[in-house]
PDB file of N, CA, C and O in Angstrom:
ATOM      1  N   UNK A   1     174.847 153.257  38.186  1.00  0.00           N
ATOM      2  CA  UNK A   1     175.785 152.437  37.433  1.00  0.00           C
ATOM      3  C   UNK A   1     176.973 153.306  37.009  1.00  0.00           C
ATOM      4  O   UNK A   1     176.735 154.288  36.306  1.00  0.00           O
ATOM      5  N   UNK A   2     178.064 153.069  37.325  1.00  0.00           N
ATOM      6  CA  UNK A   2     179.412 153.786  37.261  1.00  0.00           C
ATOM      7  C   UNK A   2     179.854 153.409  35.682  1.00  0.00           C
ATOM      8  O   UNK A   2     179.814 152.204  35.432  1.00  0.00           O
ATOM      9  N   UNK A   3     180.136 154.009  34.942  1.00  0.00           N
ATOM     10  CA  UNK A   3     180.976 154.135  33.773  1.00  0.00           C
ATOM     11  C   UNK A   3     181.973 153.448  33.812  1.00  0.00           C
ATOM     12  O   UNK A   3     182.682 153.631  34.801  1.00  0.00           O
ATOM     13  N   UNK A   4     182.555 152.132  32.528  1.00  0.00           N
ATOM     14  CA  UNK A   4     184.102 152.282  32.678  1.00  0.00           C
ATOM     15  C   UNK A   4     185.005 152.857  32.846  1.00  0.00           C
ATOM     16  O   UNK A   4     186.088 152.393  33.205  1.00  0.00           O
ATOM     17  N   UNK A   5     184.686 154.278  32.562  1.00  0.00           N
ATOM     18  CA  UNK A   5     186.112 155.216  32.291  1.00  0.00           C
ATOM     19  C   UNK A   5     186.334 155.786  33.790  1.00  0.00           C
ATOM     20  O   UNK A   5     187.264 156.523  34.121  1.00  0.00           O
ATOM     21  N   UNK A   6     185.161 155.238  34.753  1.00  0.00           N
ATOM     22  CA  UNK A   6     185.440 156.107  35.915  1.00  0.00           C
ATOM     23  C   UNK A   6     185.997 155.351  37.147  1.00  0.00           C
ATOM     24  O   UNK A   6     185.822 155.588  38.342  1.00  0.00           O
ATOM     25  N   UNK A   7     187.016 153.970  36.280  1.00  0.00           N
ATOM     26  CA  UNK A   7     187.413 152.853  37.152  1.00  0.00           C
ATOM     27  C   UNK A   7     189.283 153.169  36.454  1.00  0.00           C
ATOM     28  O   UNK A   7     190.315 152.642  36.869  1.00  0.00           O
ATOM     29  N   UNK A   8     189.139 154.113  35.401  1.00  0.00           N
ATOM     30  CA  UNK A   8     190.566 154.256  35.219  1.00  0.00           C
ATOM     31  C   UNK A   8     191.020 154.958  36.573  1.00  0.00           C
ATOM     32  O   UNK A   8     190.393 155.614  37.404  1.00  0.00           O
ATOM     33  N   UNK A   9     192.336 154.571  36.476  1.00  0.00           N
ATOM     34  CA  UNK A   9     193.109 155.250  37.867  1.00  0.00           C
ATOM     35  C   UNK A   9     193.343 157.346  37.302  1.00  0.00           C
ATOM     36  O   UNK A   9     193.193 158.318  38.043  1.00  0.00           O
ATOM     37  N   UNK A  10     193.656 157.342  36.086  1.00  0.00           N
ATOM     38  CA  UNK A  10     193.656 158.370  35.538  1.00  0.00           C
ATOM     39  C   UNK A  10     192.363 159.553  36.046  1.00  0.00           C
ATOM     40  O   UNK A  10     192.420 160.680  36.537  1.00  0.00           O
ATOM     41  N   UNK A  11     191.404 158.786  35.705  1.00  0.00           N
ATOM     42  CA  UNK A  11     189.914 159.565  35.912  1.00  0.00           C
ATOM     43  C   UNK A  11     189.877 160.316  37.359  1.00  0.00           C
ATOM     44  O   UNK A  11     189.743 161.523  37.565  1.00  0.00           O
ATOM     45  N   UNK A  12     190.053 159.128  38.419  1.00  0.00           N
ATOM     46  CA  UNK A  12     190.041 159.319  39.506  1.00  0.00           C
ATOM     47  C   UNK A  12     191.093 160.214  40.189  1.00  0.00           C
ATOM     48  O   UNK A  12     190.965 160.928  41.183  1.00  0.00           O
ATOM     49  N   UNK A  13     192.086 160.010  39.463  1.00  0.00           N
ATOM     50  CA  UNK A  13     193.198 161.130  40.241  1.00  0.00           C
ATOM     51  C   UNK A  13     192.709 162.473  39.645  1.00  0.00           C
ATOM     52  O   UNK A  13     192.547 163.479  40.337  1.00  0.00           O
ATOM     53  N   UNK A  14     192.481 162.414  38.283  1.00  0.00           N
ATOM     54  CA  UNK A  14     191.612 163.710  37.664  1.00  0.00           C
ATOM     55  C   UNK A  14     190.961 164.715  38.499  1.00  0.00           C
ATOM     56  O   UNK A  14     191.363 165.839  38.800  1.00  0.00           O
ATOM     57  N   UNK A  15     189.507 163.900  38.931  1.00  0.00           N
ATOM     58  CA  UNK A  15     188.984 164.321  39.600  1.00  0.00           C
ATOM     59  C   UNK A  15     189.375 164.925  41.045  1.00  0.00           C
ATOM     60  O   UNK A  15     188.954 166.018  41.424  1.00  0.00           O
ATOM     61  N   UNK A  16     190.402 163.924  41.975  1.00  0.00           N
ATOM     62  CA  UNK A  16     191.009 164.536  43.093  1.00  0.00           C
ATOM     63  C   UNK A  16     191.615 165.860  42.552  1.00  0.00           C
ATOM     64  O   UNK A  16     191.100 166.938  42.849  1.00  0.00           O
ATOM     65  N   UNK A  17     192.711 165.774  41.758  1.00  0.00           N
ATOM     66  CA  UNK A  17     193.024 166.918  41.043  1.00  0.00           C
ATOM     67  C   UNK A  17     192.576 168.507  41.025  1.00  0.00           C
ATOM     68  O   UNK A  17     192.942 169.643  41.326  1.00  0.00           O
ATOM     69  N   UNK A  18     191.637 167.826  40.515  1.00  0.00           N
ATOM     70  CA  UNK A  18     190.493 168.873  40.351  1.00  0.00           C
ATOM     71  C   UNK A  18     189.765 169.319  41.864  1.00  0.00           C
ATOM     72  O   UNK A  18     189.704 170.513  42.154  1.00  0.00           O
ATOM     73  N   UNK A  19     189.463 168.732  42.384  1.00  0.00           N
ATOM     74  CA  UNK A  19     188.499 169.266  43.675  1.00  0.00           C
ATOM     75  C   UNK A  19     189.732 169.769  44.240  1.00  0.00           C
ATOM     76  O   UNK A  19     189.491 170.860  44.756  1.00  0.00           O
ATOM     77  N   UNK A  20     190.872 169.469  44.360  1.00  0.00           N
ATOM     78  CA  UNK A  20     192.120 170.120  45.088  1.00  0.00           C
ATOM     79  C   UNK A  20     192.258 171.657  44.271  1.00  0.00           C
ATOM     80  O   UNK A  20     192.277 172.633  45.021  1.00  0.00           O
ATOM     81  N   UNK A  21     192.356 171.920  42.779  1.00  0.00           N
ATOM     82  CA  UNK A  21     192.486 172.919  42.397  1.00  0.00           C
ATOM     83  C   UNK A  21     191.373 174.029  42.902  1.00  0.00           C
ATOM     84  O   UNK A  21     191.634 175.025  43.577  1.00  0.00           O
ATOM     85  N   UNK A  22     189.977 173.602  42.388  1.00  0.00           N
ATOM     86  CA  UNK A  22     188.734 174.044  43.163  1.00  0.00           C
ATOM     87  C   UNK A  22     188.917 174.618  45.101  1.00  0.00           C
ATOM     88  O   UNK A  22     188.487 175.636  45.644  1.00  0.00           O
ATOM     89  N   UNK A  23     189.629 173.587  45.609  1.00  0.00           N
ATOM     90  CA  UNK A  23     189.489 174.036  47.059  1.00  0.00           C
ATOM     91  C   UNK A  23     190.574 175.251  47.621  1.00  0.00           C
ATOM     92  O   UNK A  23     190.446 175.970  48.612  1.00  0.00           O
ATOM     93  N   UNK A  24     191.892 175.198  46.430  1.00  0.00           N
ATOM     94  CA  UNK A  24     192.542 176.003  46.853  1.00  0.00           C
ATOM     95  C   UNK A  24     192.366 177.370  46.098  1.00  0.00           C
ATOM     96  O   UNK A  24     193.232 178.226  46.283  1.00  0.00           O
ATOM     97  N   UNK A  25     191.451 177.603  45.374  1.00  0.00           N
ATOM     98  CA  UNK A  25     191.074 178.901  44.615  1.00  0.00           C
ATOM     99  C   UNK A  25     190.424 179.141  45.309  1.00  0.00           C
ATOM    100  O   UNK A  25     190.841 180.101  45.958  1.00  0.00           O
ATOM    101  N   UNK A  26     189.147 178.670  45.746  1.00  0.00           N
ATOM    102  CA  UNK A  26     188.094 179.297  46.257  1.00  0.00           C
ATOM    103  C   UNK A  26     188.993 180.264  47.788  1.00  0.00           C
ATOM    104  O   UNK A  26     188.547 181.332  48.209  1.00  0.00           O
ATOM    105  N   UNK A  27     189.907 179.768  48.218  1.00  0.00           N
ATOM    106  CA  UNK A  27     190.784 180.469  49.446  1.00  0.00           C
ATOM    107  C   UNK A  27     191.023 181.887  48.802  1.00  0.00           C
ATOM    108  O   UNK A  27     190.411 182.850  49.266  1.00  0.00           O
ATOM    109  N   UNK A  28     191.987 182.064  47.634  1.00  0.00           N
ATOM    110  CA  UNK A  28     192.990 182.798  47.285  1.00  0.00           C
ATOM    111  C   UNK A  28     192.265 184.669  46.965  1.00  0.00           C
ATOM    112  O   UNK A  28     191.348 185.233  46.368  1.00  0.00           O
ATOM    113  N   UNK A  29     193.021 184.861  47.527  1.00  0.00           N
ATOM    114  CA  UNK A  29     192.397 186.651  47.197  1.00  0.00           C
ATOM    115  C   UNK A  29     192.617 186.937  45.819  1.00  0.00           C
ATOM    116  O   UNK A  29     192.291 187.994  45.281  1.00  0.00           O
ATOM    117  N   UNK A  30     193.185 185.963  45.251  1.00  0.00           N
ATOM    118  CA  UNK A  30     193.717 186.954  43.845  1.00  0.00           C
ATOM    119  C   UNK A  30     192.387 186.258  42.522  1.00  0.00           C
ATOM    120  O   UNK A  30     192.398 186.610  41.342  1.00  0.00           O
ATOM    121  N   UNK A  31     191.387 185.274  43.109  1.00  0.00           N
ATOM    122  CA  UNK A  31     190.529 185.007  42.428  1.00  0.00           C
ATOM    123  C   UNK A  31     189.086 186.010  42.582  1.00  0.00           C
ATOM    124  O   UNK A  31     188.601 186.498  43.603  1.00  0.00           O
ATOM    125  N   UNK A  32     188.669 186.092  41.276  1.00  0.00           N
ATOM    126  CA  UNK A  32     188.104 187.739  41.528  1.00  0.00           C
ATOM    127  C   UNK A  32     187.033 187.338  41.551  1.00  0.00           C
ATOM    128  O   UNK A  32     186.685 186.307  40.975  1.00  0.00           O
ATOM    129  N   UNK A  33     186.257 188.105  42.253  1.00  0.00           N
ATOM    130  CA  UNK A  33     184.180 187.675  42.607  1.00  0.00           C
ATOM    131  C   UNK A  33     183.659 187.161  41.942  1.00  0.00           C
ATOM    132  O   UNK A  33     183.184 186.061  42.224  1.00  0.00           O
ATOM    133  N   UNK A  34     183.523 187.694  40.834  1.00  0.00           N
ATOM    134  CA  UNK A  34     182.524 186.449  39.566  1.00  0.00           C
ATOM    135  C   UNK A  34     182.680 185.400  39.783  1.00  0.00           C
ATOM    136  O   UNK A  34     181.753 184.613  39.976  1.00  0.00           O
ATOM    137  N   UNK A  35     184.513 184.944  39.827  1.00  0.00           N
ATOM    138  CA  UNK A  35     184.292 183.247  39.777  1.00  0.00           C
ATOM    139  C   UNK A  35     184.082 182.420  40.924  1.00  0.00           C
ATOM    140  O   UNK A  35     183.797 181.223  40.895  1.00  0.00           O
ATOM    141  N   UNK A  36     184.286 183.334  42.217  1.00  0.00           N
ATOM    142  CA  UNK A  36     183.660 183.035  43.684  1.00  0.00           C
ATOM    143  C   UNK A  36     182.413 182.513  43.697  1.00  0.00           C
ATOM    144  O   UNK A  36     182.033 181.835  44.651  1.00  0.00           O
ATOM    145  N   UNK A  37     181.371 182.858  42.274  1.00  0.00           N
ATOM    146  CA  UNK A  37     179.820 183.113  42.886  1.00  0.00           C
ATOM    147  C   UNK A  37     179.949 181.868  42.422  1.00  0.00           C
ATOM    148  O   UNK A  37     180.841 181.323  41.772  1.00  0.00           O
ATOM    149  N   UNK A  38     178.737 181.429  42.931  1.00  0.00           N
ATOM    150  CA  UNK A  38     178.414 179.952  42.473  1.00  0.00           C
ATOM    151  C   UNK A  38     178.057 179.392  41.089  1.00  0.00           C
ATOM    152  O   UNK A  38     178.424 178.303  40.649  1.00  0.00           O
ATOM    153  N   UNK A  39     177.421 180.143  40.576  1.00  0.00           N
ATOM    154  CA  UNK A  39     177.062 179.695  39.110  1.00  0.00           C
ATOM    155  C   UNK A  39     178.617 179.679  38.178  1.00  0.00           C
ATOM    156  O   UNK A  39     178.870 178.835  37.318  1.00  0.00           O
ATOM    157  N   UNK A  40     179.554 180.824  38.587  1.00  0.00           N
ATOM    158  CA  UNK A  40     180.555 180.002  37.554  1.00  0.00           C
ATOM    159  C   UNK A  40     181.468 179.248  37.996  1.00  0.00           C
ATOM    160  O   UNK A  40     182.556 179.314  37.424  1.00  0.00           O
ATOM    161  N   UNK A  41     181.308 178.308  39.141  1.00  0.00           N
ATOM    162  CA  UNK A  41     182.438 177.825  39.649  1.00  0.00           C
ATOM    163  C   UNK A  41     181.778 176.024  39.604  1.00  0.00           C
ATOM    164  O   UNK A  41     182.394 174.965  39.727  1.00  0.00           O
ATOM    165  N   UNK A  42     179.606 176.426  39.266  1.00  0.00           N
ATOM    166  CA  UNK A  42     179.308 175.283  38.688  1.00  0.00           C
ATOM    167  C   UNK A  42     179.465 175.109  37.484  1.00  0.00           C
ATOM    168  O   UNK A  42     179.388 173.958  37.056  1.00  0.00           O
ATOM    169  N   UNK A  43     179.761 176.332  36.484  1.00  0.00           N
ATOM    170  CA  UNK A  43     180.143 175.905  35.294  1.00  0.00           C
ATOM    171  C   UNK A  43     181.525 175.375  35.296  1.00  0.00           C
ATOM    172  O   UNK A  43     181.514 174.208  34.904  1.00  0.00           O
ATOM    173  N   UNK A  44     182.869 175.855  35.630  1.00  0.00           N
ATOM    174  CA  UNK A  44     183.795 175.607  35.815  1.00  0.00           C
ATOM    175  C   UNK A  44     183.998 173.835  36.403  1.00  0.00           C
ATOM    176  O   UNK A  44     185.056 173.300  36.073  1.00  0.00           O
ATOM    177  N   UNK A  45     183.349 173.292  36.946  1.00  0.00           N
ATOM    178  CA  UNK A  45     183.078 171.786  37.741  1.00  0.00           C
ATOM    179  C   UNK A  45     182.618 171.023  36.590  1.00  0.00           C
ATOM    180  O   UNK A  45     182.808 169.836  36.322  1.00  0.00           O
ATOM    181  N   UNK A  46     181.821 172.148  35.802  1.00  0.00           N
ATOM    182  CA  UNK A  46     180.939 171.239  34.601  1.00  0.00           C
ATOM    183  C   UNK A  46     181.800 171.015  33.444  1.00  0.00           C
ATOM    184  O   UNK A  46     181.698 169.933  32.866  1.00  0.00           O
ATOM    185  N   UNK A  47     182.737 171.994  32.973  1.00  0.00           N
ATOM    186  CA  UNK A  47     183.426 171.798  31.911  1.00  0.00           C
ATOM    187  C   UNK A  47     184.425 171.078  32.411  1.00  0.00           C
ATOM    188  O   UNK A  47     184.934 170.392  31.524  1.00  0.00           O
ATOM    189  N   UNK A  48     185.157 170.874  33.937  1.00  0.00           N
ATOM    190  CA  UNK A  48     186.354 170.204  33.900  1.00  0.00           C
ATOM    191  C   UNK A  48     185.793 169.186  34.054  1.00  0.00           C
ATOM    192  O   UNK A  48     186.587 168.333  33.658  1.00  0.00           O
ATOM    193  N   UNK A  49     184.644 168.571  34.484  1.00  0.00           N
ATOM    194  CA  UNK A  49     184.701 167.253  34.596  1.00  0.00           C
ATOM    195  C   UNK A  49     183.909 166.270  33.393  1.00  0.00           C
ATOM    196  O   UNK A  49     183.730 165.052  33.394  1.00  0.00           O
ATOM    197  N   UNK A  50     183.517 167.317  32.373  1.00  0.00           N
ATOM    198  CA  UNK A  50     183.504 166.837  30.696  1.00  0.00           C
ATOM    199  C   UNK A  50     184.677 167.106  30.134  1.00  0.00           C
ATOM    200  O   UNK A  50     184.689 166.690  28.975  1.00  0.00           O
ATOM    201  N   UNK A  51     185.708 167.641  30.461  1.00  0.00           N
ATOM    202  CA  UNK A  51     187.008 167.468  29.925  1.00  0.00           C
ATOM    203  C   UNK A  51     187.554 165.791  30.268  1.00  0.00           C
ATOM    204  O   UNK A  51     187.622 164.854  29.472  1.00  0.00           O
ATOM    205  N   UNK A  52     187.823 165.811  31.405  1.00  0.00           N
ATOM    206  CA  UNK A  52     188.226 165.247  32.258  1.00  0.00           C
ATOM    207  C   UNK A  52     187.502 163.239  31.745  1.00  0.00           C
ATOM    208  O   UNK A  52     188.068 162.155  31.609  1.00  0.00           O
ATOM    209  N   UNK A  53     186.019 163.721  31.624  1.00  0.00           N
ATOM    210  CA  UNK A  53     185.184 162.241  30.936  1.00  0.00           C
ATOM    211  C   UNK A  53     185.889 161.827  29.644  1.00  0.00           C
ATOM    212  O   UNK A  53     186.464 160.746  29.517  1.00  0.00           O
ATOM    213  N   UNK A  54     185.779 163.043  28.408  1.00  0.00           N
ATOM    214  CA  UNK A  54     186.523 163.045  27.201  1.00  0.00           C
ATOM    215  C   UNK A  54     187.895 162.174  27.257  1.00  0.00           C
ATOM    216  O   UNK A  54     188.148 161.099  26.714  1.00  0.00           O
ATOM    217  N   UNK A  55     188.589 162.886  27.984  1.00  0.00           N
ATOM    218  CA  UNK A  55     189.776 162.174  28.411  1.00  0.00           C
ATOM    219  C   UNK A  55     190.348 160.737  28.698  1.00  0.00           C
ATOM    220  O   UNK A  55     191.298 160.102  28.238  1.00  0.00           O
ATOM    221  N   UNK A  56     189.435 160.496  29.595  1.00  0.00           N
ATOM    222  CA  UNK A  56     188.979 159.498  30.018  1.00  0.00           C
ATOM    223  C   UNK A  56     188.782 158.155  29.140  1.00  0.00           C
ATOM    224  O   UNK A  56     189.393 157.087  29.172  1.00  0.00           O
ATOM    225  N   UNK A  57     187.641 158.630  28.299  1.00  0.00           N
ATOM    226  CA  UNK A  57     186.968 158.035  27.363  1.00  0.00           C
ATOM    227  C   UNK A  57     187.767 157.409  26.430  1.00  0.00           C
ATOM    228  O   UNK A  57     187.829 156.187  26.299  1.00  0.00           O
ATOM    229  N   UNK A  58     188.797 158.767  25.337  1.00  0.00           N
ATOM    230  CA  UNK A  58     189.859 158.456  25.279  1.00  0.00           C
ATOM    231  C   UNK A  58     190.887 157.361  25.199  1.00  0.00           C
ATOM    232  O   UNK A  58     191.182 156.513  24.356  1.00  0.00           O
ATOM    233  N   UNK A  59     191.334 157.708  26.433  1.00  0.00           N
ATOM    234  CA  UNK A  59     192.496 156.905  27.409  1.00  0.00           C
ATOM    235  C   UNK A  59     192.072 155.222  26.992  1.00  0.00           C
ATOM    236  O   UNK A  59     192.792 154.375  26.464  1.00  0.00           O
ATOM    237  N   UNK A  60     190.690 155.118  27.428  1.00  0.00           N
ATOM    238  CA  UNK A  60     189.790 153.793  27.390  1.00  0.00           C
ATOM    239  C   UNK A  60     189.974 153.388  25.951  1.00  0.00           C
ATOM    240  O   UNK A  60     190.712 152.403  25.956  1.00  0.00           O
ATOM    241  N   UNK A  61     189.724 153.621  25.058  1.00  0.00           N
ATOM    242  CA  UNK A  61     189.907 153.366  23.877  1.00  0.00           C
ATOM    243  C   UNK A  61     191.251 152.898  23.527  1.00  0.00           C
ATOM    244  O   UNK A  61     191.464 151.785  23.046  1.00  0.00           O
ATOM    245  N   UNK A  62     192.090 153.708  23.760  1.00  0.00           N
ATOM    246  CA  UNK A  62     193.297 153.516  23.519  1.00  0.00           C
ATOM    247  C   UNK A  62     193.737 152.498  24.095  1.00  0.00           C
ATOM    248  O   UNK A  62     194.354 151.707  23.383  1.00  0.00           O
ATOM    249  N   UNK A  63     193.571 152.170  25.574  1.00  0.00           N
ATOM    250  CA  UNK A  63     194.188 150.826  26.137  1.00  0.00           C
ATOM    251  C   UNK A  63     193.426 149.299  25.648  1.00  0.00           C
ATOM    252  O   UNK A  63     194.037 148.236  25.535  1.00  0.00           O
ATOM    253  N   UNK A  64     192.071 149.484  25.419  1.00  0.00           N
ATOM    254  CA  UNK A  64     191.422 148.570  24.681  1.00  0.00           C
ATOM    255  C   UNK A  64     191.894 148.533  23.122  1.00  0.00           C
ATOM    256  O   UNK A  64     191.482 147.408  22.839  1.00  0.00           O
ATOM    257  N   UNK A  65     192.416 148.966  22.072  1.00  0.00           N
ATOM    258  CA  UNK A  65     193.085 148.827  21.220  1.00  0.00           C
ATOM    259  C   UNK A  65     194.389 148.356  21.450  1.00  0.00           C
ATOM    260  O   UNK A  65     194.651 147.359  20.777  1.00  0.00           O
ATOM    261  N   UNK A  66     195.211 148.717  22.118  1.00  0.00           N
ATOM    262  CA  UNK A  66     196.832 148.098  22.807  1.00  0.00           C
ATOM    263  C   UNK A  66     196.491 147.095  23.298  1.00  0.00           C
ATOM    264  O   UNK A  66     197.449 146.324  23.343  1.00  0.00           O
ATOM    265  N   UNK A  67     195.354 146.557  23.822  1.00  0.00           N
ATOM    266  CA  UNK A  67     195.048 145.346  24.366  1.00  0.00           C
ATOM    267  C   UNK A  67     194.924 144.104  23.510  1.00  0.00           C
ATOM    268  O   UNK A  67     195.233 142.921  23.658  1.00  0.00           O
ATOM    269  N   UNK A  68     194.305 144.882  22.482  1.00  0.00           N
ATOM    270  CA  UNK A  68     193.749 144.233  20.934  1.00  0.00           C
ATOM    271  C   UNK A  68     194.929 143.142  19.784  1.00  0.00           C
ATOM    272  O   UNK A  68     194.513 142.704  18.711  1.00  0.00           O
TER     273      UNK A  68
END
């Protein structure tokens, strides 16, 4: 069952956003080994995409009040 907040257009570009930032680091030489390894690049996925919910969540509120 999908969330409201994950039918905002916001959320969804978020997320593209994001996997685009993710795909072009993981390339770049100037990103240094630690964050290459996997465990912090699943933390890194984990906090942007609880940022990203927050946000979201948010956003939702706000247009349901302007709606109001």
């Amino acid at each position: 069952m999908a969330f409201t907040f994950e039918k905002l257009i916001v959320y969804q570009e978020g997320i593209s956003y994001a996997d685009c930032i993710c795909a072009i680091t993981e390339k770049s030489p100037v990103a240094t080994a630690s964050f290459r390894s996997t465990p912090s690049r699943a933390r890194f996925h984990c906090r942007l995409r609880s940022d990203l919910e927050e946000i979201s969540k948010m956003l939702s509120g706000l247009i349901n009040r302007l709606d109001n």
